[in-house]
Phi, psi and omega in degrees: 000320182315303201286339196232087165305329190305311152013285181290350186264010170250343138313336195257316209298337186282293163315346155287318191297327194277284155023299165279317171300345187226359179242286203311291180329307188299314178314331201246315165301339171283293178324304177303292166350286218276011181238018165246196164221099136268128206247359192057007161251270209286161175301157198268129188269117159339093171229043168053202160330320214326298217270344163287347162304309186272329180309303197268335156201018162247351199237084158337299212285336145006278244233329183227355180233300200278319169337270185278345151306302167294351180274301176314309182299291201321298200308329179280300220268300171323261171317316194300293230285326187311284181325321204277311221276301170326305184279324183279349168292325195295328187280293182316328203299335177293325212288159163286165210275035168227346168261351139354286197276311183288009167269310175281009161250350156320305191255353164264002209257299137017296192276353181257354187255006192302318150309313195287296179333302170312324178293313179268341175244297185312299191317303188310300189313314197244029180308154178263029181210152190297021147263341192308166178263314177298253216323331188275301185305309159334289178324298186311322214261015183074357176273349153223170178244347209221125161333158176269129176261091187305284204303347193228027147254119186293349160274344167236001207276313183296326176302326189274340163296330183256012177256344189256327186272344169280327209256338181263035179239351160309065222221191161005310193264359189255348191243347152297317172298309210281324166299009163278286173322284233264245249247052178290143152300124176295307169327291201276345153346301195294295178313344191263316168299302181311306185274036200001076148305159203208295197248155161308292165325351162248002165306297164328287200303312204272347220209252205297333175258356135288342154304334191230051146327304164307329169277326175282325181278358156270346192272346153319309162303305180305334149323305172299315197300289196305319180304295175323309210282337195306350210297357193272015186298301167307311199296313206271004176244299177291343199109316189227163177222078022278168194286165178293098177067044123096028230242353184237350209272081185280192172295308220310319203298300173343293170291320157329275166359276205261008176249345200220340184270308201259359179064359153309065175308298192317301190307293176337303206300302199298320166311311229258352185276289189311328163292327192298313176298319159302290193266043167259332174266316145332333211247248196357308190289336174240043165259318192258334153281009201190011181245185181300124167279142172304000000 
């Protein structure tokens, strides 16, 4: 290593190269995008500022709609599913290893089944018709006479998305948690009993969440990342793109929406930068909670 500077880097060179080819590039290729007009036929023409301009004070639904849906969804679904992931690792983590495992695949098996799920379970839970299981129970119990249509309504479609995005948030950072908790120092537990520790809860406070600080600021990021990325929730539940009065309608459907529906390359990009920057900045807000102080 002394004699051969080359050494690490070439060790190295196969995860820079993927590193670039799948990280760096596309960024720098969104970025060039999202400063033109592109139609994906023709060449892409120069347009500045143009398209964050207009994004930012021209494009209503923007602005009034996907905006604060995704700020609401995140804000919920983001801490909520992070909180819920916490406590149920730290609870399973008491258990003995064979109800152990089958809980945490229980509860991890969601975040590999979401699609599907959405298709054969949610759709179903929340049909708009007196097969639906809410509206057949609703019915049964006398509290409505006419089905609900939940997915092709703008008063319930985001709530039932974010009642869908808690239950599908068990995903990586909930299986980084529970290893964290399961490869707590025994030692300081003990030491902690000595120095009068009393309850599991103040164990929790004082003992297991500042040790495993590397696992919560990864399952945190992975929270934000994942809360952004969710927007196909809506599509797979109403059906469409866009959702029914925009009432489900996140960035990701957004970007979809003018890159794939309307063929607006520029514009999309310009969508997909401004996200990129929201969730650089949440991963920043939780870096300053959860990361190593100097």
């Amino acid at each position: 290593m002394k004699t051969n500077k080359a050494t690490p880097y070439i060790f190295l060179a196969p995860y820079l190269i993927m590193f670039a080819i799948f990280i760096v590039i596309p960024i720098i290729v969104a970025i060039a995008l999202s400063l033109t007009n592109f139609d994906t036929i023709q060449t892409p023409e120069w347009a500045g500022f143009l398209n964050y301009i207009n994004l930012f004070t021209s494009d209503s639904i923007f602005m009034q709609n996907v905006l604060p849906n995704t700020i609401t969804y995140a804000l919920i679904v983001g801490p909520g599913g992070y909180v819920l992931a916490f406590l149920l690792a730290w609870a399973i983590a008491q258990l003995t290893r064979i109800p152990r495992t089958i809980l945490a695949l229980i509860l991890y098996s969601p975040s590999l089944t979401a699609g599907t799920a959405m298709q054969v379970l949610w759709r179903i839970i929340f049909s708009g018709d007196r097969t639906g299981y809410i509206n057949a129970y609703l019915i049964e119990w006398g509290l409505i006479n006419q089905p609900i249509t939940f997915l092709s309504s703008a008063d319930y479609l985001l709530p039932i998305m974010i009642v869908v995005g808690l239950w599908s948030s068990m995903g990586i950072g909930f299986l980084s948690m529970l290893a964290g908790v399961m490869n707590g120092n025994d030692e300081l537990y003990e030491a902690g009993a000595i120095d009068g520790i009393k309850n599991r809860a103040q164990e929790l406070i004082y003992i297991t969440v500042p040790t495993m600080k590397p696992q919560m600021l990864f399952g945190a990021v992975m929270a934000v990342v994942n809360t952004f990325n969710n927007g196909m929730i809506g599509v797979q539940l109403s059906g469409s793109n866009p959702t029914p009065g925009y009432a489900g309608q996140l960035i990701v459907n957004h970007i979809d929406d003018y890159g794939f529906i309307r063929y607006e390359m520029g514009y999309a990009a310009a969508v997909s930068v401004a996200l990129l920057l929201i969730i650089m900045l949440f991963s920043k807000v939780a870096n300053k909670l959860f990361g190593e102080k100097e």
